[in-house]
N, C-alpha and C positions, 0 to 999 in steps of 0.2 A: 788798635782801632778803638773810638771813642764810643760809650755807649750811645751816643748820638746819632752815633757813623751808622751803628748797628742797626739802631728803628728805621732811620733812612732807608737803608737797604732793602730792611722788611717790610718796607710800605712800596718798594719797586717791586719787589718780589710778590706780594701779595697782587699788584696790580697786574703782573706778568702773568699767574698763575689764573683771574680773573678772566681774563681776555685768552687764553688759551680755553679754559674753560667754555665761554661764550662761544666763539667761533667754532670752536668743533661739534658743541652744540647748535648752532643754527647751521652749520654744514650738515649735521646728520637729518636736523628734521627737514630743510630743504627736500633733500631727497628722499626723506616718507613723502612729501607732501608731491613733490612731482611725480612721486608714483602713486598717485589714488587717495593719499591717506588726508581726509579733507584737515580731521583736526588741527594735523599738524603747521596749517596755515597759520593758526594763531601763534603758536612757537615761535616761526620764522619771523615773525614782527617783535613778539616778547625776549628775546634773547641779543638783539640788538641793544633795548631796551635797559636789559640789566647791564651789557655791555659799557653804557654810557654812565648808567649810575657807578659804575664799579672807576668808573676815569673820574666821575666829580666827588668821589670819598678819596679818592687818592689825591688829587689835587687839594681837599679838607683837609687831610690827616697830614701831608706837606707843609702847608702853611700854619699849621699847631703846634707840627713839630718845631718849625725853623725860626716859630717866635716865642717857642720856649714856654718853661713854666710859670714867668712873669706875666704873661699875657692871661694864664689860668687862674692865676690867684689873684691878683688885679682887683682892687674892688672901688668901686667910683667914688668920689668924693663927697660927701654928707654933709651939712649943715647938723648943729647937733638938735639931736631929736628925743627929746626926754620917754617921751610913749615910747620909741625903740628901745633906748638906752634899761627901761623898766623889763622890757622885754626879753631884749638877751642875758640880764640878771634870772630871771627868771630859768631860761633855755640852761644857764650855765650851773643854777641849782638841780636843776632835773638832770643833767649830765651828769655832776660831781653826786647823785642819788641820796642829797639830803632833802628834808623837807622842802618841799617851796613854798614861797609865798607866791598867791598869784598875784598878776601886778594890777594896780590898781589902776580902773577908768576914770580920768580924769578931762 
């Protein structure tokens, strides 16, 4: 099985665990709430709620997965840009922890 295979899985899995989750929680607080328990009204609407966010991170985390990590590193096409080009000089000084120069506004 491919590490690929694997994330897959765990993002079915994670959504499975999500929605069992929800549901038995908005079944439990139904039933506070149709016995007397007013609060629990607000639950019975908020637990759907996550229900649905929990299916549109899984549908996210699908389509990130399944277009890979080209799609993450991806960086759009530039005209060259000297103010940048001073800049990441600069970035690339302070990483490698020698002096920098700051770059100059021009």
């Amino acid at each position: 099985m491919t590490q690929g295979t694997k994330r897959i899985l765990g993002i079915h899995l994670g959504l499975v665990l999500a929605q069992l989750i929800c549901v038995s929680a908005f079944a439990i607080e139904l039933e506070r709430a149709l016995h007397g328990n007013s609060l629990s009204w607000a639950y019975v609407f908020e637990w759907p709620i996550f229900s649905g966010y929990a299916i549109y991170m899984w549908q996210k985390l699908l389509k990130q997965e399944r277009l890979g990590d080209d799609a993450n590193t991806a960086t759009p096409d530039r005209d060259d840009d000297p103010a940048l080009d001073r800049f990441n000089e600069f970035l690339r000084q302070v990483h490698d922890k020698t002096p920098p120069e700051p770059p100059n506004e021009s």
